[in-house]
Each structure stands twice: as C-alpha cells, then as structure tokens.
C-alpha positions in Angstrom: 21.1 15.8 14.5 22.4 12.1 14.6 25.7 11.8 12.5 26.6 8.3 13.1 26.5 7.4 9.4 26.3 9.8 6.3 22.9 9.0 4.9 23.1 8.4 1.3 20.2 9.3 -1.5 18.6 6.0 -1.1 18.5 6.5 2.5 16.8 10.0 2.5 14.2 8.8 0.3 13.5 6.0 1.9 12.5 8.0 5.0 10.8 10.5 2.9 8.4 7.4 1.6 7.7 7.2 5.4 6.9 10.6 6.3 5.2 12.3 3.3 2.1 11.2 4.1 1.9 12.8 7.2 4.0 16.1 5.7 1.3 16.3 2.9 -1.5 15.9 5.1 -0.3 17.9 7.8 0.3 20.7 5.3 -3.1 20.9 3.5 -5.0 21.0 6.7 -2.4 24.3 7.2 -2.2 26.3 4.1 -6.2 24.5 2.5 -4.5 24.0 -0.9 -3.4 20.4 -2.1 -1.1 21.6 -4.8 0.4 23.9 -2.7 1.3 21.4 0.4 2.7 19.0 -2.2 5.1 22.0 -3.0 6.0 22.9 -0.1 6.9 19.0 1.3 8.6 18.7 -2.0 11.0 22.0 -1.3 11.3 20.0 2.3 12.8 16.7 0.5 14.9 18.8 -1.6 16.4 20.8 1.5 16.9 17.2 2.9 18.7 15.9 -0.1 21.1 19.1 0.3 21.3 19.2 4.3 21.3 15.2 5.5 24.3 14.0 3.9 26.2 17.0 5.2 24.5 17.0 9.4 23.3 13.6 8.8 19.6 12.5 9.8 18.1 14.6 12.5 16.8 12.4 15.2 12.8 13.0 14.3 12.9 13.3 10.4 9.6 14.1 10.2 9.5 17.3 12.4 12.2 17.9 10.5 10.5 18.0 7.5 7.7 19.6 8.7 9.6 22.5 10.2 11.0 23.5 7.3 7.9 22.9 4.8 6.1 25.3 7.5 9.3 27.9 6.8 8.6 27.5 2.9 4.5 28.2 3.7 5.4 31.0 5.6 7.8 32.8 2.8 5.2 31.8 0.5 2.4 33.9 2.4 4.7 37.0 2.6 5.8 36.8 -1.2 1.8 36.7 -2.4 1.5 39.4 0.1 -2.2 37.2 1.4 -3.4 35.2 4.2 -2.0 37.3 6.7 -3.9 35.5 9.3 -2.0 32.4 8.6 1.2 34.1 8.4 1.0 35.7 12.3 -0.5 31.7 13.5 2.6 30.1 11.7 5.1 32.7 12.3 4.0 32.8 16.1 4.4 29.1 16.5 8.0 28.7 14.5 9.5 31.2 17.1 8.5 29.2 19.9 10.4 26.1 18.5 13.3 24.7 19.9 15.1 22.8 17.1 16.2 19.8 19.8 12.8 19.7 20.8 11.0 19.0 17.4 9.4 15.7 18.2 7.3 17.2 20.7 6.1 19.9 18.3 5.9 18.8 15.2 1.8 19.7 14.7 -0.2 16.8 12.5 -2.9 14.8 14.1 -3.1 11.4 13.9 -5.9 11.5 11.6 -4.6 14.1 8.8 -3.6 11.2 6.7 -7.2 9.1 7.4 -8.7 12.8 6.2 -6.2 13.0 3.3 -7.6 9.7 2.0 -11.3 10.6 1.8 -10.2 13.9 0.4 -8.3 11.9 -2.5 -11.1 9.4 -2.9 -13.8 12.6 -3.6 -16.4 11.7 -5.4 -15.5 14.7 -8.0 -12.6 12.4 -9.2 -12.9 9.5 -11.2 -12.2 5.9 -9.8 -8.5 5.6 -11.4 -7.7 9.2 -10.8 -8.6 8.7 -7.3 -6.1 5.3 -7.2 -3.3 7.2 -8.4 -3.7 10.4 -6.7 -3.8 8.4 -3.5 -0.7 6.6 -4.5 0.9 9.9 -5.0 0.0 11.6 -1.5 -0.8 8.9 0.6 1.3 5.9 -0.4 4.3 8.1 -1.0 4.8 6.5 -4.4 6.8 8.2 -7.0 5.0 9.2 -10.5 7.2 6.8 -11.8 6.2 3.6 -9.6 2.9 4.4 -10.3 3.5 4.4 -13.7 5.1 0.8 -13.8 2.2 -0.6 -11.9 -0.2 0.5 -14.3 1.5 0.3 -17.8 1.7 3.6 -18.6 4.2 6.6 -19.3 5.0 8.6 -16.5 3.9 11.4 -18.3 0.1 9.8 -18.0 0.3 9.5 -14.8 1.6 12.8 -14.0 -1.3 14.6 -16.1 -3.5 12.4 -14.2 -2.0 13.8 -11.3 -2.4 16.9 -12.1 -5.9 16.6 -14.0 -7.0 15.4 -9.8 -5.6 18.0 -8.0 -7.3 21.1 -10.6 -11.0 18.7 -9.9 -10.5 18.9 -6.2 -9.4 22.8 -6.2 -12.8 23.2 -8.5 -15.0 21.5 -6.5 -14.0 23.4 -3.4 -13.1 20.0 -1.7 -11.7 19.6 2.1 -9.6 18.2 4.2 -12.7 17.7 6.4 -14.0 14.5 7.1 -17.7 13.3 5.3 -20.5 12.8 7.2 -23.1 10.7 6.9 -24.1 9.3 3.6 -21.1 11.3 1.7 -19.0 9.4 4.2 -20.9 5.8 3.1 -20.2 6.7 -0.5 -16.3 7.0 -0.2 -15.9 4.2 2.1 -15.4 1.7 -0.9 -13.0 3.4 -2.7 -10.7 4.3 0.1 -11.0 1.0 1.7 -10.0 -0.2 -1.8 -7.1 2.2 -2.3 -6.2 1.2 1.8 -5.9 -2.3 0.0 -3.9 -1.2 -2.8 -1.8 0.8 -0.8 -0.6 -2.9 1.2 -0.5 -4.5 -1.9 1.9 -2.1 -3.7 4.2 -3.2 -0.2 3.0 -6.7 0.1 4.5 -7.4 -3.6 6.4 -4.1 -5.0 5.3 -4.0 -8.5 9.1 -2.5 -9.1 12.1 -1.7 -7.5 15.1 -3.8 -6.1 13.0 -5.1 -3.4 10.3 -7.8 -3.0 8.0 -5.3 -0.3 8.3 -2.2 1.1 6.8 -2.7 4.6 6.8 1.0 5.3 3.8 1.0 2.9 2.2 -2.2 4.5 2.4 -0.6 8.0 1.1 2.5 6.7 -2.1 0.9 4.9 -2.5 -1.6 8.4 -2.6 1.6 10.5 -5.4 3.1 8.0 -7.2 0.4 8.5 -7.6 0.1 11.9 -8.5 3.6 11.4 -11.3 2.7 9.0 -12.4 0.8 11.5 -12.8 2.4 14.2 -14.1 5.1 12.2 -16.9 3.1 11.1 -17.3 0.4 13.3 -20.9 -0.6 11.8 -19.5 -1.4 8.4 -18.7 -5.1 8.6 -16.3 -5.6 5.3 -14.1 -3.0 6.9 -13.4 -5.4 9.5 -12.8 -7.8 7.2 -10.1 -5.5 5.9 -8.8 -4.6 8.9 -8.9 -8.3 9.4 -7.2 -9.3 6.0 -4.0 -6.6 6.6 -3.1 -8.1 10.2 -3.2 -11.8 9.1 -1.2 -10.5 5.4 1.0 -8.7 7.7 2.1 -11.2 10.2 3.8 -13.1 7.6 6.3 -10.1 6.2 9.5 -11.0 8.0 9.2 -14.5 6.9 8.7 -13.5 3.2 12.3 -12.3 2.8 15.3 -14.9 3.6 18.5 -13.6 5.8 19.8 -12.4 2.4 17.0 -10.5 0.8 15.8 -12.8 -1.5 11.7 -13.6 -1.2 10.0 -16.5 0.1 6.9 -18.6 -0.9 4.5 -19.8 1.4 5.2 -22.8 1.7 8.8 -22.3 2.7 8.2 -20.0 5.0 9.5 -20.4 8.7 6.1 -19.9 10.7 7.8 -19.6 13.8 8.5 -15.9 12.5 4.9 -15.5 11.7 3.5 -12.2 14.2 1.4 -14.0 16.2 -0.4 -11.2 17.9 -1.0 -9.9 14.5 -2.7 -13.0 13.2 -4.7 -12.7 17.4 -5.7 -8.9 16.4 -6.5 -10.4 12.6 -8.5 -13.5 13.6 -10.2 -11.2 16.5 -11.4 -8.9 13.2 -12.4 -11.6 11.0 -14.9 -12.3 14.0 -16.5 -9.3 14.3 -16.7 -8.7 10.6 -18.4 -12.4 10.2 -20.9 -11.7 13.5 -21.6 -8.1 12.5 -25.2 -7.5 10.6 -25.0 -7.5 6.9 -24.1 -9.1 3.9 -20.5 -10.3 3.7 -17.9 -8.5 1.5 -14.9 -9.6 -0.8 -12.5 -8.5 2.1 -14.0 -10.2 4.9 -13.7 -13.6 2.6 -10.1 -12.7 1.8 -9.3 -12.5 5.3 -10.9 -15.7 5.8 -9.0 -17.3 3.1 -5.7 -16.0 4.6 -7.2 -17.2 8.2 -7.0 -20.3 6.9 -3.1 -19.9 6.4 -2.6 -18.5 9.4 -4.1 -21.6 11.6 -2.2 -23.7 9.7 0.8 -25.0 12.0 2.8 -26.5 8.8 2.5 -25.7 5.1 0.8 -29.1 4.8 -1.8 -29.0 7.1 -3.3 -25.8 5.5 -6.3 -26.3 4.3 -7.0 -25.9 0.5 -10.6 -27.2 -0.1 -12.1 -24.7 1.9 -9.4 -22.1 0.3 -10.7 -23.3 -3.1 -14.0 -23.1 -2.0 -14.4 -19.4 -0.1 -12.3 -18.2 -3.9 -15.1 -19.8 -5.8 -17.5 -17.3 -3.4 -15.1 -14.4 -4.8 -14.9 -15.7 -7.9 -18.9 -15.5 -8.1 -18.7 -11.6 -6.5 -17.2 -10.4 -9.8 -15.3 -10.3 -12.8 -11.8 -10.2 -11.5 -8.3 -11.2 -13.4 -6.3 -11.6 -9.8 -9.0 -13.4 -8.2 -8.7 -15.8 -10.4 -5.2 -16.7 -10.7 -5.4 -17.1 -7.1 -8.7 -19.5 -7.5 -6.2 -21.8 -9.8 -4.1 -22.1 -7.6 -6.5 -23.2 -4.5 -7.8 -25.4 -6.5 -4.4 -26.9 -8.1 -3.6 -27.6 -5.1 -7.0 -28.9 -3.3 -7.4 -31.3 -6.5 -4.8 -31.5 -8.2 -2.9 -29.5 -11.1 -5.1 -30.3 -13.7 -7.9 -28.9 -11.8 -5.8 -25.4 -11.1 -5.0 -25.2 -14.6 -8.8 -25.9 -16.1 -9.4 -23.0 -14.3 -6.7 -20.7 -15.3 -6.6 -21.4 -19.0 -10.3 -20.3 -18.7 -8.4 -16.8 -18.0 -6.5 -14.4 -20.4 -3.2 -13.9 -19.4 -4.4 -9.8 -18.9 -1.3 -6.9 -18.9 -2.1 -6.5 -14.8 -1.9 -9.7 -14.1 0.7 -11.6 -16.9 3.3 -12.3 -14.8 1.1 -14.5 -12.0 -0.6 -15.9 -14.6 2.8 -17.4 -16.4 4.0 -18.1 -12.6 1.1 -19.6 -11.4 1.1 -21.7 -14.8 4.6 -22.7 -14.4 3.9 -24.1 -10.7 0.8 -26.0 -11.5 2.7 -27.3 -14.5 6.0 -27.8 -12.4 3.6 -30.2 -10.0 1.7 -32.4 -13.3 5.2 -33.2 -13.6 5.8 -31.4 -17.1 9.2 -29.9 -16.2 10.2 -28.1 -19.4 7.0 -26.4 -19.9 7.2 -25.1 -16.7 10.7 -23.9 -17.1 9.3 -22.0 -20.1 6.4 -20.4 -18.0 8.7 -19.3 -15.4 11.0 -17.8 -17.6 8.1 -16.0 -19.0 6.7 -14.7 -15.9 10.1 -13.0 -14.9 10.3 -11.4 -18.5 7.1 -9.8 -17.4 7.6 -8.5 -13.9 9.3 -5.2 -13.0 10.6 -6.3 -9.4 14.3 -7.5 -9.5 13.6 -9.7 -6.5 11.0 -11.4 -7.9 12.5 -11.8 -11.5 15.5 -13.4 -9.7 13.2 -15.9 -7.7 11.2 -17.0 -11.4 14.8 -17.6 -12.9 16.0 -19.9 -10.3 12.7 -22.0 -10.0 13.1 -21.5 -13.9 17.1 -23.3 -14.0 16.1 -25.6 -11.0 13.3 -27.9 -13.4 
C-alpha cells in the first residue's frame, strides 16, 4: 500500500471511474454473467470505500480491485454450491498471488473492454438502451450522471439498466467478439457510444468539473482499438482521427485554476502536438481509404482545421462553415447545428450565424448551446443586453458548475 495521503471518498471514486471498465470486463469474461460481474466490482468499490482511507491507496488500484472482486466470485461459487470448475481455476490462481506483486497478475486483456463494448451495443438491445448500458459499464458513469445527461429520473435509467442486462442474459449474448457481418452491424453504434463516451469527458454534462479526461483517454484508446480492429472501415479512422485532434486540446481547456477555456483563448503552445501528428496522420487514411466519407471523418476534418491553425485568427472558418453544411446535409441533427451557426457567425458574420440558428428549436439536449451560442453571436452584432440575457439563460440550463460559472461571467462582463 502507499499511505502518503489518506484518500478521501472523492478520491476513491475517482479511481474507481478509471478502473471499472476493465474490472467489469475482466469479470464477465470470468464468471460469463453481466449482472453478476457488475456485483461483484461493486462489492470491490465498497471494500475500497471501507479499506483505502484506513491503508491508503494500494500502489496498482486496479489489481486491487480485481483481486478482491475474484475473492467475492469465488465465495459466490461455493455459496450456490455450482461451477465447480471455475471455483478450482480461480481458487488455484488466488493462492499463487503475492499481494506486493499484484500489478503483474492482475488477469484482464487488453481487449476485455473493446469486447465489453460490442457486447453492450448487441443488437438484442435497443439504440438508447445500448447508450446507457455502455455508459454504465464502459464509461464508468453513475446511474445518476446518466440520468442528468439525458433528462430523466434516475429511476428510468436504472430500469433501463436493468431492462438491458435481462435482454442480453436472454439472448444468450457473449463477451466474444462478432465476426463478420454481425461485427459490421455493431460497428455504428459502438463507434457512436466510443464518441459519446469522449463527449461525456470533453464537456461533463454535470459535476464540479468542465471534463473528466479519464473518460476522454478511455474513449481515445477504444478508438485506436476500433481501428485497428477494422482497419478497412474508413469513418472509423475518421474517429480515431476526430478523438486525437479533440484531445490534444484538453490541458489548454482548463486555466491554472480550474476554470474552462474557449477556443479562442486558448494557449496553443499547450496543444499535444503529437496528438494532433497521430490525428492529422488518421484523417489521411480515413480520406484516401475506399468508400463513401462519414460524419466522423468530416468532424475530424473540421477540428483539423483548428488544429493547423497557429493563432485563433488564422483558423479558417469558411471551410469550417462549409464541411458543417456537408454534416448539416448528412442528417437531422440539433448539435450539428448549433455548431453550423456558429461556423458561419463567424465566416460571415453574426447575422449569418444566427439566420441559421433561429432556424433551430432550442431542443432539451441541446438548450443550453443553443442560448450560449445565441448569446455569442449576439455579444459580436454588438447587442450587449440581449446577450447578457442569453447567457444567463444558457447557465440556468446546464448541470456543470464550471460551465454555469463561465456563462455568468461572460453574462456580468457585457
């Protein structure tokens, strides 16, 4: 164990948000039952919760974790008195551990959580089912985040939860990765819950914090996964491509003190620049691959164009505006175009960005931008107590203190 500070609740979760992926996974490929790994990883936090304040954090908290969720399988096995096979592997393998030797033994592969994601995105689930069961296992998100982001009681969202995990033990679905066409059909959806899964860390739809860059790293290591996985697949290069340019701007989004950072006042000398390399280097292959080009590979060439951009000013917004009226053309899409109004507030002037946002409903998933986006456009046509309004607006609407704090300061400051 390291003891050099008592690790407090916040702390304990925190690290359980960066390893319960890996726990989870690890687990279902042991025991072959979802709703019992979740059970067992969950006894694992709890023991945490009792044991790290006391010891402090062992030095690999994971193997920690997984150690003892392997304990709780195995007294689960004796107590139903079944699966004797599995008791003998486990129980065989725990007495050859050596408690200061745990990072060398802790037993997940490296793909348990790429194979956790195609088991959550199973085609037995529906579309939001699979988003929030995802969330749940993958992302490491509490019922109640998930709740927040999409609206709804917690009590929703853990039926939901549950509803998922009874389809899954129904169907008879594995942790074993698709083949073939199975594996073509999933590919959407997880690349799209790989996307939400950044999202939810590139703005935190609630919390105290603006990210939560465990989650972006999490979804960025997915997928370069995804892509190796299916290297033929050009849009999943493009996403691969869209994470590493997003990415290399996270340590500049947050000021010494916390607080977040636009864009444009961001120091780009902190920008990663051999993520935006490795980002720019999959933009290319998803743009020469064969195929038709997806909504992810024109994100990432929209956030390309950021990332060549030496100074805020030199970024350029026509060909922003016009590679989000490509998106805008893909689907119907609320977020898509807030951004759009934006681009082309900025390529053409505010009344051009708002033409195209008033042409929008202010929906419930995307109210805040909206008002935000409204206030800035209106903050630049010069119409300074309007836009105060609007920004006071926007941070009645979001559920991230950072955020809310940011809106009321540009808010006082017109």
């Amino acid at each position: 164990m390291t003891t050099t500070h008592e690790p407090t609740h916040e702390t304990v979760v925190a690290v359980w948000q960066l390893e319960s992926p890996r726990i989870v996974a690890g687990l279902v490929r042991m025991t072959r039952d979802l709703e019992l790994a979740e059970d067992l990883a969950q006894d694992a936090l709890v023991s945490a919760l009792e044991t790290w304040p006391r010891d402090g954090i062992p030095a690999n908290p994971g193997a920690w974790l997984m150690t003892v969720a392997k304990r709780r399988a195995i007294d689960t096995f004796r107590r139903a008195d079944r699966h004797r096979a599995e008791v003998a592997r486990l129980g065989h393998e725990l007495t050859e551990e050596d408690m200061a030797e745990l990072v060398d033994q802790v037993d997940y592969v490296e793909d348990d959580v790429l194979r956790l994601m195609f088991l959550t995105c199973h085609p037995a689930l529906t579309p939001e089912s699979r988003t929030v069961l995802t969330l749940r296992l993958v992302g490491g998100l509490s019922v109640e985040e998930i709740a927040r982001g999409f609206m709804v009681k917690e009590t929703a969202i853990g039926q939901r939860i549950s509803r998922a995990k009874r389809t899954l033990a129904e169907a008879g679905a594995t942790l074993e990765m698709p083949s073939g066409a199975e594996r073509v059909e999933r590919l959407d959806d997880v690349m799209a819950v790989v996307y939400l899964v950044f999202n939810e860390g590139y703005a935190a739809t609630s919390g105290s914090s603006w990210m939560r860059t465990d989650l972006c790293l999490e979804a960025l290591r997915l997928s370069r996964m995804l892509a190796a996985l299916a290297p033929a697949e050009p849009d999943v290069h493009g996403l691969q491509a869209l994470l590493e340019l997003q990415a290399s701007r996270l340590h500049a989004r947050i000021s010494p003190s916390g607080e977040p950072v636009l864009l444009e006042d961001q120091d780009r000398a902190r920008w990663d620049h051999l993520l935006i390399r490795r980002g720019l280097a999959a933009l290319s292959r998803a743009e020469s691959a064969d195929g038709p080009v997806g909504v992810y590979t024109v994100q990432a060439a929209i956030a390309a164009c950021h990332a060549r951009a030496r100074r805020a000013a030199d970024t350029d917004w026509v060909r922003i505006a016009a590679l989000y009226d490509v998106l805008s053309r893909a689907g119907d899409n609320p977020a898509v175009e807030v951004n759009r109004a934006v681009a082309h507030g900025r390529a053409f002037g505010p009344a051009a960005g708002l033409a195209v946002l008033d042409a929008v409903a202010p929906l419930d998933q995307t109210a805040h931008q909206w008002h935000a986006v409204r206030a800035d456009l209106l903050s630049r046509a010069g119409r300074l107590p309007e836009a105060a309004a609007e920004f006071r607006t926007a941070a009645s609407l979001t559920h991230n203190d950072a955020e809310r704090r940011l809106l009321l300061r540009r808010a006082e400051s017109r």
